[in-house]
N, C-alpha and C positions, 0 to 999 in steps of 0.2 A: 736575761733576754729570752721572750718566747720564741718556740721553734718557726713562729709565722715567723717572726719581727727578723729570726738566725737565717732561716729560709733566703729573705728578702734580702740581707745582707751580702749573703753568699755570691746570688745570680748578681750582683751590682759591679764585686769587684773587681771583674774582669776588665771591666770600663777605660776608656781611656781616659775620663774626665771625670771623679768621683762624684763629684756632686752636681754635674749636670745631671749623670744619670740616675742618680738618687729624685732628683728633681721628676726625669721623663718617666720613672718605677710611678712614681705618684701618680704623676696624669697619666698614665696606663690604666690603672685602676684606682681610680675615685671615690670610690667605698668601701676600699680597704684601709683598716688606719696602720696595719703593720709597716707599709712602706714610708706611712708617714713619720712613724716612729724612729725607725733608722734614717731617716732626713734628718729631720731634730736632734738627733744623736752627732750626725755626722756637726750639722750647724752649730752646736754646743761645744766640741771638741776644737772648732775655729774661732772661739767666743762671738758668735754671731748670736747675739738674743733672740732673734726667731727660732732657734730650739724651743729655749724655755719656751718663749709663747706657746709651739705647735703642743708642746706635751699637757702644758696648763690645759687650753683648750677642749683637746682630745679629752683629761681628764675632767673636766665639765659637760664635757656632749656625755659621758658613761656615767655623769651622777657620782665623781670617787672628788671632786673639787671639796675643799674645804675653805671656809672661810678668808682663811690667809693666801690660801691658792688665787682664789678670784681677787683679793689684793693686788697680789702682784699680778695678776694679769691683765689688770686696769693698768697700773702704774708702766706695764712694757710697752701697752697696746696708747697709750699717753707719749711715751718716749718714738715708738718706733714708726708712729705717722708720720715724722720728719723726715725718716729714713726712705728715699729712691727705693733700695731693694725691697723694701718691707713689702708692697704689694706687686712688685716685678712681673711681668712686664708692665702689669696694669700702676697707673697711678695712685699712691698710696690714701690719698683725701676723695678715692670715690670708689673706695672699696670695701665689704663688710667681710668677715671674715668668721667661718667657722672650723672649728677641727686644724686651724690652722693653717687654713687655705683658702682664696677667695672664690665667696658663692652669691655674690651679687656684686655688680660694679655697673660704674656710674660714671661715665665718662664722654671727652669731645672726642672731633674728628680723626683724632688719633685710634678711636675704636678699629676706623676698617683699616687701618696700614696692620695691625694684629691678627686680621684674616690668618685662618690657620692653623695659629698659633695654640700649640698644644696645651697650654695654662689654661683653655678655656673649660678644659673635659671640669672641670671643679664646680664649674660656675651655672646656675641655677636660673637666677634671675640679673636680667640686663635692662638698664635703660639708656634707652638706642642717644646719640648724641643727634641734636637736627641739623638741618640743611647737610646732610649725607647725599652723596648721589646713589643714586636709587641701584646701578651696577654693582658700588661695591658697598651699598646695603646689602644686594642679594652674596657676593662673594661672602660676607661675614656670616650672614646668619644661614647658606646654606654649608657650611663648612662641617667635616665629620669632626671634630673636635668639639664641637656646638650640640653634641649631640644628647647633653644633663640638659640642656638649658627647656626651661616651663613659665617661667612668667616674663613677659616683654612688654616692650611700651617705648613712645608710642609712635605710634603711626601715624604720618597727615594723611596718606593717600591710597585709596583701594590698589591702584597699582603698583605700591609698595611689595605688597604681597603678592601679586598675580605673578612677581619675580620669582617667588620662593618655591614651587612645584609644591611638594606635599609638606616641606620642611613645616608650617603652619598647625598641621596635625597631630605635632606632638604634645604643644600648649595646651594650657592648663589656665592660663590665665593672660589676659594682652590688655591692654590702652589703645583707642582709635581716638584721633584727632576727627573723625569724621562719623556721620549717621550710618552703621552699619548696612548692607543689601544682605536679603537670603543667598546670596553668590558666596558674600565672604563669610556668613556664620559658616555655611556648612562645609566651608574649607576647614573648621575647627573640631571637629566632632569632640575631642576630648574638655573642651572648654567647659569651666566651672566659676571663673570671674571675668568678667569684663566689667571695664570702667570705658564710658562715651565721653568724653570732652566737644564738644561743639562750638559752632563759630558763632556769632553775634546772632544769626535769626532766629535761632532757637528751635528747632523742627520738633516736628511731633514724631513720640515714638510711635513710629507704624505700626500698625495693625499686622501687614504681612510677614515683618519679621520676628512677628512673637512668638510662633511655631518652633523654629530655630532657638528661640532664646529659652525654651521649658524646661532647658535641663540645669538650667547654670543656679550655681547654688549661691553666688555672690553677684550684683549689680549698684553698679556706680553712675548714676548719670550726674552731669554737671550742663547747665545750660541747655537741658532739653524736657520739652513740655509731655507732660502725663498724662493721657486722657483718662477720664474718672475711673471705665472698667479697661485699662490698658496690662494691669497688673494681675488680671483675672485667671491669665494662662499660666500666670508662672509661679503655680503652686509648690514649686522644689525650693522655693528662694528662701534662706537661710540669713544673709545679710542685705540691706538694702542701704542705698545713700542715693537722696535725690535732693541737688541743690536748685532747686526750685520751687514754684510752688506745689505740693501734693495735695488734694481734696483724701480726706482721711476714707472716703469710700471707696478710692480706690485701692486701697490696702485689704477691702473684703475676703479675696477670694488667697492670701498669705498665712495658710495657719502653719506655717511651718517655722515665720520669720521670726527669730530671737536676737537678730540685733539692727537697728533701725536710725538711720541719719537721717534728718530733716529741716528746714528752716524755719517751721512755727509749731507751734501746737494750739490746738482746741481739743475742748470736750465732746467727747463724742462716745456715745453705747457702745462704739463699735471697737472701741479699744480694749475689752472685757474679751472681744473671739483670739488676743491675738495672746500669744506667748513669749511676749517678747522678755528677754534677760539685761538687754541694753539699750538704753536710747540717747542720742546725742542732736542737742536741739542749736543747729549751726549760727542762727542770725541773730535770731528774736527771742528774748527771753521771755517764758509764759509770768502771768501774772501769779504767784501766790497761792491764790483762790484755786486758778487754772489746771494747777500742776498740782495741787493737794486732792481735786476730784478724778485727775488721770492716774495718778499713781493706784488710787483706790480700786483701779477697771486693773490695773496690772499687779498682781500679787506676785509675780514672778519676778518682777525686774530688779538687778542686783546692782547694775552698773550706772548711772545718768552725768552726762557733760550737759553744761552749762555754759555760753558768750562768757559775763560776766555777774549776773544777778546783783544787780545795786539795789533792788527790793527792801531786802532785809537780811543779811546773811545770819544772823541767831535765828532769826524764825526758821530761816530756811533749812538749818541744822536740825534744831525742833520738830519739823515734821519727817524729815528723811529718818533720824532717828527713833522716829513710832512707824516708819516702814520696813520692810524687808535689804530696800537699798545698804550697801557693804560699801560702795565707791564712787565718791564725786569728785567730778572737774567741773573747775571751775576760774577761766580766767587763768588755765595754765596750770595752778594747784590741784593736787591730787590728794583727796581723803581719801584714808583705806582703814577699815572694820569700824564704818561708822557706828555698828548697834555696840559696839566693844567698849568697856568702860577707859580704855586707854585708844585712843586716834592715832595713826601713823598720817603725818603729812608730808610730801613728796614735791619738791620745788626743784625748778633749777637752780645752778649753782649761782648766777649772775642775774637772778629772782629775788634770792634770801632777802638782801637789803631792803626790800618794799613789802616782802610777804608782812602780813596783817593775821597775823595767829587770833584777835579778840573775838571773832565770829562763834569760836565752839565755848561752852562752857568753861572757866578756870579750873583746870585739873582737869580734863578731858584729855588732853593730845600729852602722849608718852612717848611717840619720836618724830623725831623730823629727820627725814631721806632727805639726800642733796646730790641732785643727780650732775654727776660731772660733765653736762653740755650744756652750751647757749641754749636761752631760752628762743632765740634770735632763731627765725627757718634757713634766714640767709648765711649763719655759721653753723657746719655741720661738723665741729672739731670740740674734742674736749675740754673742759678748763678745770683741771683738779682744784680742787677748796683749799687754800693755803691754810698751814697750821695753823697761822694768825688767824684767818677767817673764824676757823671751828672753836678757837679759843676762845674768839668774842663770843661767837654762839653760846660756845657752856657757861660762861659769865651771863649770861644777858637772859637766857633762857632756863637756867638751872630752876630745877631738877631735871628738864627737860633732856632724852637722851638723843644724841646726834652722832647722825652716822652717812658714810656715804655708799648710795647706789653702786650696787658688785656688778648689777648684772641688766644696764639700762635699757640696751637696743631688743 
């Protein structure tokens, strides 16, 4: 044991309740893993499998995980979602969990009766449950326990926030269900993403709250219109996603933007200024032609999603493999080291059945990833590949090697 991990043990014993307070050591200090250590210890010595987990874990956040480690830490973290205490207090199916502790959760009304509640000091990022009343909205998230938490979402209502005094300033990232004011940006000063979701008329992003928005290095709008030079101010922007329509002029004044969501594409000069590394084309898929003159303006681009491309999927291999491109989606499927004489393809688990491997060249693709979750948005639980399953695989697929996703989320 190290002298932190002996340290930590010592001041616990006194307790009246060993593993409550092994439990309150942690949410004391949240970025210590020492305490987490003798948690897991203590859990372990109860055969509670969240030991192991905590320790796998921790040993993956430090890079000492070994192959068979991430194994079994699929296989617990598969087991122990069923388990109540697994994500305690919070619910175990809206919870993610690093180092052994939850740092994002996702949960109903039940959020604000947990006001308080010390489990929070872990947790990172929250997404808020709706129709909350706005009091013990403010009760939960101005709470000192609350006080890791940086990315939020989302918000229907400016007055949401007007509850929360400064607590706002510590984020780093939120969701508004509405057209932001220069009031509530600058309630944000630390803000580096926001994503806009809007209602049915679709407003235009103002001009006045552009100012405000020059610092944020991530922008998401959904259902809000772009005027041509609307994006001209926000030279910092790093990531964009606009589910609408964009005129690609408005993308002029983004030389900094290296990864790029959108719903159509054309050709245009202007894609030659930009540096982009990623591009994901939501709606419409470009024609062929289309997509083989833009790729040529972007020598940089490594990553491209794809709807579905019913075009030609061999051509469309064909020319990604005479570009720079390393990684396509498409229709769910993930290629990765397209220029590699061996392809890894990355499917879900309850995908396999329909994936359609004939698109790359025979002898091209060397493994196929099987990621243990629905492909489904609306199931967010795992479904490990039964050994039958993999055994058809090696049968059906041979030489082909099959393996499953250690490490999906």
């Amino acid at each position: 044991m190290s002298p932190a991990r002996k340290k930590t043990s010592n001041q616990i014993k006194s307790g009246s309740d060993p593993l409550e307070a092994l439990f309150a050591a942690v949410w004391s200090a949240p970025d210590d893993d020492a305490p987490r250590l003798v948690l897991a210890d203590a859990l372990t010595e109860r055969a509670d499998p969240r030991g192991e987990f905590m320790v796998l874990q921790i040993a993956r956040a430090n890079g000492k995980a070994t192959n068979e480690m991430r194994r079994r830490e699929r296989e617990l973290r598969a087991k122990l979602k069923s388990n109540k205490a697994f994500g305690a207090p919070f619910p175990s199916m809206g919870v993610h969990f690093e180092r052994g502790m939850p740092v994002a959760v996702s949960m109903g009304k039940a959020a604000a009766a947990l006001a308080g509640h010390p489990a929070w000091s872990t947790v990172g990022k929250l997404d808020l449950p709706p129709a909350v009343k706005r009091t013990e909205l403010a009760a939960l998230l101005t709470s000192p326990s609350l006080a890791h938490l940086r990315e939020v979402g989302s918000f229907r209502y400016a007055a949401d926030l007007d509850a929360l005094g400064g607590v706002p300033g510590r984020w780093t990232s939120v969701q508004l269900d509405f057209m932001p004011t220069v009031g509530v940006l600058e309630r944000m000063p630390k803000l580096e993403q926001l994503f806009v979701v809007s209602g049915s008329k679709e407003p235009d992003l103002l001009p006045s709250v552009l100012p405000a928005l020059s610092r944020l290095r991530s922008l998401r709008l959904l259902s809000v219109n772009v005027p041509p030079d609307a994006l001209a101010q926000l030279a910092s922007l790093e990531e964009l996603a606009v589910m609408n329509a964009l005129p690609i002029a408005a993308l002029r004044g983004c030389r900094k933007l290296r990864q790029l969501e959108l719903e159509e594409l054309t050709d245009d000069p202007l894609w030659a200024q930009l540096p982009l590394e990623s591009l994901n084309l939501t709606r419409h898929d470009p024609s062929l032609e289309v997509l083989a003159k833009v790729l040529e303006r972007l020598p940089r681009l490594m990553r491209l999603e794809l709807r579905t491309f019913e075009e030609s999927r061999p051509a469309l291999f064909a020319l990604l493999r005479s570009t720079k491109v390393e990684e396509l989606t498409v229709n769910g499927d993930v290629y990765r080291d397209l220029r590699s004489k061996r392809v890894t393809v990355e499917t879900y688990v309850d995908a396999v059945p329909t994936l359609n491997l004939a698109a790359l060249p025979k002898g091209t693709i060397g493994t196929l990833r099987v990621v243990p979750m629905s492909a489904d948005p609306g199931f967010n639980f795992e479904l490990p590949p039964t050994p039958r399953m993999l055994a058809d695989l090696s049968a059906e697929l041979a030489p082909l090697k099959i393996e499953v996703v250690d490490n999906w989320w």
